[in-house]
N, C-alpha and C positions, 0 to 999 in steps of 0.2 A: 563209536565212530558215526556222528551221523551227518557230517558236510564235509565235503571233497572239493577241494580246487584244480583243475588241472589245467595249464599253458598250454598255448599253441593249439586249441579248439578247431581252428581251421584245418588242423597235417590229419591226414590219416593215422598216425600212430595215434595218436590225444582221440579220436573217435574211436577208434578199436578200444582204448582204455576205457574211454566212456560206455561203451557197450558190452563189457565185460562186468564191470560194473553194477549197470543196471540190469543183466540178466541174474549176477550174481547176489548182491547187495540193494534190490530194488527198494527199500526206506531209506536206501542214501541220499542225501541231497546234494547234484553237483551240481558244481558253478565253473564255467569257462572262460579265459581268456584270448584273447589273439589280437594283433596290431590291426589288423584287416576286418570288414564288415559283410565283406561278398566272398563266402564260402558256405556250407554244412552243416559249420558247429553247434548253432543253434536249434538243431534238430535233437542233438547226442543230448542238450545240460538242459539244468531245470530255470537257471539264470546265464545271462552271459555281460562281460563288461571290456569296451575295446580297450585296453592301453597301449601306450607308448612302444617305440621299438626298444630292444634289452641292451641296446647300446644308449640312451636316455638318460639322465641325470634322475630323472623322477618316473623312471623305471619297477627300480626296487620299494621306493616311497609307497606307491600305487600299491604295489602286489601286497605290502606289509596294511596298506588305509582295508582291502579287502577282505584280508585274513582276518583283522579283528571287525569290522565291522558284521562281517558273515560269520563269526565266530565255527571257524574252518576249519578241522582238527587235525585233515592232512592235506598236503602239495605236492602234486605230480606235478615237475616240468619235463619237459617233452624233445627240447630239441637241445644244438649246441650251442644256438647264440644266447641262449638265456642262462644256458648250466653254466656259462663262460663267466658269470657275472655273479651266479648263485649264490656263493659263498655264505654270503653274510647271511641266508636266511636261512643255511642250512644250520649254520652254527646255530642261530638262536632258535630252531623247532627242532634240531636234531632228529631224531625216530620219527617225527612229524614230515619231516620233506624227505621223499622217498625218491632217493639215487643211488648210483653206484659207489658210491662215496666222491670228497675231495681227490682223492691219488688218481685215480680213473678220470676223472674228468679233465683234470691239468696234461692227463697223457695222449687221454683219448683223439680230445679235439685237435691235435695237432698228429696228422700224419707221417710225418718225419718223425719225428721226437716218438711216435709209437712203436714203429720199425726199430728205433734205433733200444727203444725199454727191453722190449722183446729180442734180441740181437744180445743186450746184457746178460740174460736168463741163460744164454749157449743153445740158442732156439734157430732153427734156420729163418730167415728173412729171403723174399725179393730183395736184389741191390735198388737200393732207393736215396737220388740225389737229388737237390733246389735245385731251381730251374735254373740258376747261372751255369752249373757247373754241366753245360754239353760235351766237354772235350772227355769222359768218364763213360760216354753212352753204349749200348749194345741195338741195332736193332733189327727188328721191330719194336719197340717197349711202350710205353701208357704216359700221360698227360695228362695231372689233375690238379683239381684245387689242394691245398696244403689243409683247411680247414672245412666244414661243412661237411655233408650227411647224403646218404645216398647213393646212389648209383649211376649217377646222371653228367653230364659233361666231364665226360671221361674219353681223353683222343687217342688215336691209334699215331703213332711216330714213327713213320716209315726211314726217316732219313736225314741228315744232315740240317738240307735246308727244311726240314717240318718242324727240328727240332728249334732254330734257330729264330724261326718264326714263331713258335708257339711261351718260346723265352723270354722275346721280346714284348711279346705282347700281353701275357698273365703272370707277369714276377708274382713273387712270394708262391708258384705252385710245385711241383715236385716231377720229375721223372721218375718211374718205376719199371723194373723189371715186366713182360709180358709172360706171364704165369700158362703155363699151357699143363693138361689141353682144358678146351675153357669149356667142354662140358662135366666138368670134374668141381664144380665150383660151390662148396660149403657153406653154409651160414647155419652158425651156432649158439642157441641159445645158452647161457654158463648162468645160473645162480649159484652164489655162498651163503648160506645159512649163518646165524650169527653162531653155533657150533661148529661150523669150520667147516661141514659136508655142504662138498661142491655136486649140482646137477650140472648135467649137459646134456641137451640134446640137439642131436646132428640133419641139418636136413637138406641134402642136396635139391640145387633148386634153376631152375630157370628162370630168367627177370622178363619180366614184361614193362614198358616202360618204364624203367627205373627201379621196379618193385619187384619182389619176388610172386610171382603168378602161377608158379608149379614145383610142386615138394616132394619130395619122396624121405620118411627118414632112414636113415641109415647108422649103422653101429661101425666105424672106424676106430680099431684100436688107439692106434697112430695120433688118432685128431683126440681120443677121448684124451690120453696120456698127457696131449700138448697144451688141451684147453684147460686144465685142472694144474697143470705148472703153471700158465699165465696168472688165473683166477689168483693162486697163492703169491704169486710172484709182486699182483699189484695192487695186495691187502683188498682186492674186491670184497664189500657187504653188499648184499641183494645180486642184482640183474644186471648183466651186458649180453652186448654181442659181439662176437668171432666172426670175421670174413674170413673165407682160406681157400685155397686149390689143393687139390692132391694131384701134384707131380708125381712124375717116375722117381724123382729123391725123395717124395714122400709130402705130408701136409707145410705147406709154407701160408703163414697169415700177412695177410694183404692190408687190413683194415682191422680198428676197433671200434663200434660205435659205445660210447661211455652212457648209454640210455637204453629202454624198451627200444626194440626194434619195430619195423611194419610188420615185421611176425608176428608179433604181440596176440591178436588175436587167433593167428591160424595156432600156434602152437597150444594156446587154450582150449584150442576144441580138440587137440593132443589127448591133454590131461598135463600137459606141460604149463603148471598154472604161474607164471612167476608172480603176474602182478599181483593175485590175489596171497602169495606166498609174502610178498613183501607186506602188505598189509595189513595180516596178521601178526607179523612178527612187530608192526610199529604195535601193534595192540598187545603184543605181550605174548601171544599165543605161539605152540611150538608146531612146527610143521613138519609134514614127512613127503619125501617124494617118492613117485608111484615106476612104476616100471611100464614102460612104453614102446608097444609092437613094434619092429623094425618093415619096411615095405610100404606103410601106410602110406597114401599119396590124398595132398592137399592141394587146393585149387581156388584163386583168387577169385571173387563176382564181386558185382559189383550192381546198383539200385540208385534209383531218382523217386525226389520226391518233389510232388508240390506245395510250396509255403505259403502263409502270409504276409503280404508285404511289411505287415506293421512291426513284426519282429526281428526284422530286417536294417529298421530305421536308427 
């Protein structure tokens, strides 16, 4: 494996990848992409090239002119608007584009439709409705986008008229249950091995801007039980993540992201290795996973650097 592509070069997850990477695989050669010219990414890769947004007719065109030109052996993409579209590239590099699979990704990105996958399994759910349907509400409860990544524009719904405004004004989003209590709030890394043994590891966390900023892991029966039915449930191959609370009824999942998370790299310095887990396994190689101290606490930082203009350009 000696060249890497990875999308979305500008998100922090795609730079955590990249610095995983090159701490662990330093004769790799990566190449990054992103729609955008003023961010980071150019710092993580050893090349970088702008394209098009993944909603683009000449999109895929592009990502496929780089692959062979750069004769690319593997494709990280990174986020949901690009998985959204992936398909066809996965079909044709299969083991080579490295995601959670097709089933995950059709489920994932769509917040509704995940609640309701999970809900099939005889799994508890948050009650979660599209934004039309306000006459159904309990509140307090949450306001979000239906599609998209993160933790970020997510509203509190105190009432009637918040609800009724908040309907009219972002159709296609979702009301959801307000999960309490909200220092109880999970994120779960799940890999499946292509033999079938699923990891998880648990790490109760604090968000800092949107991101998770403070970790502790933790061993939850409950969640281990719940995450390891999902994984099986949604033909998961490789790497997702689990959102959840532990209520007084117990763990209820909130979200799926169908990608590496922004944990990506904290849980690497674990020993929680996925992304290098998947990488191997495109290579052929069998992997084992490690057993990992419960209490350990993780902590986001963060660095500035000064550039070149020229690289910039």
């Amino acid at each position: 494996m000696k060249t890497i592509l990875i999308t979305g070069i500008g998100g922090d997850i795609a730079q955590s990848i990249a610095t995983i990477i090159k701490e662990s695989r330093p004769n790799v050669r990566l190449i990054g992409t992103d729609v955008n010219l003023e961010h980071a990414g150019f710092v993580f890769v050893d090349k970088f090239f702008q394209v098009p947004m993944a909603s683009s007719n000449s999109y895929l065109e592009q990502i496929r002119a780089l692959i062979k030109a750069h004769a690319v052996d593997v494709i990280i993409p990174t986020n949901e608007q690009e998985l959204s579209v992936f398909h066809p590239i996965m079909k044709e590099l299969e083991d080579r584009c490295i995601t959670a699979g097709e089933k995950i990704i059709s489920i994932g990105i769509d917040k509704l439709k995940t609640i309701n996958f999970i809900e099939s399994l005889k799994l508890p759910v948050p009650w979660t409705f599209p934004a039309e349907s306000t006459s159904f509400l309990e509140f307090p409860c949450i306001f979000k986008s239906k599609t998209g990544s993160g933790s970020k524009n997510i509203f509190i719904v105190e009432n009637e008229t918040d609800a009724a405004f908040f309907s009219s004004k972002f159709p296609g989003s979702i009301f959801q249950e307000l999960l309490e209590p909200a220092d109880q709030e999970v994120t779960c890394a799940v890999y499946r091995a292509k033999n079938g043994k699923v990891a998880v590891l648990q790490l109760l966390r604090k968000l800092t801007g949107g991101l998770t900023g403070w970790a502790k892991v933790i061993n939850d029966s409950a969640v281990e039980s719940m995450c390891k039915r999902i994984a099986k449930g949604m033909d998961l191959y490789g790497s997702f993540n689990i959102q959840l609370r532990i209520t007084e009824d117990g763990p209820k999942v909130f979200e799926i992201n169908p990608r590496f998370s922004s944990t990506v790299l904290m849980r690497h310095r674990l020993g929680f290795c996925d992304l290098l887990w998947a990488l191997d396994e495109a290579s052929g190689k069998e992997i084992s996973f490690p057993d990992i101290a419960i209490n350990q606490i993780m902590v986001r930082t963060q660095d500035v650097k000064k550039i070149d203009k020229s690289i910039c350009k």
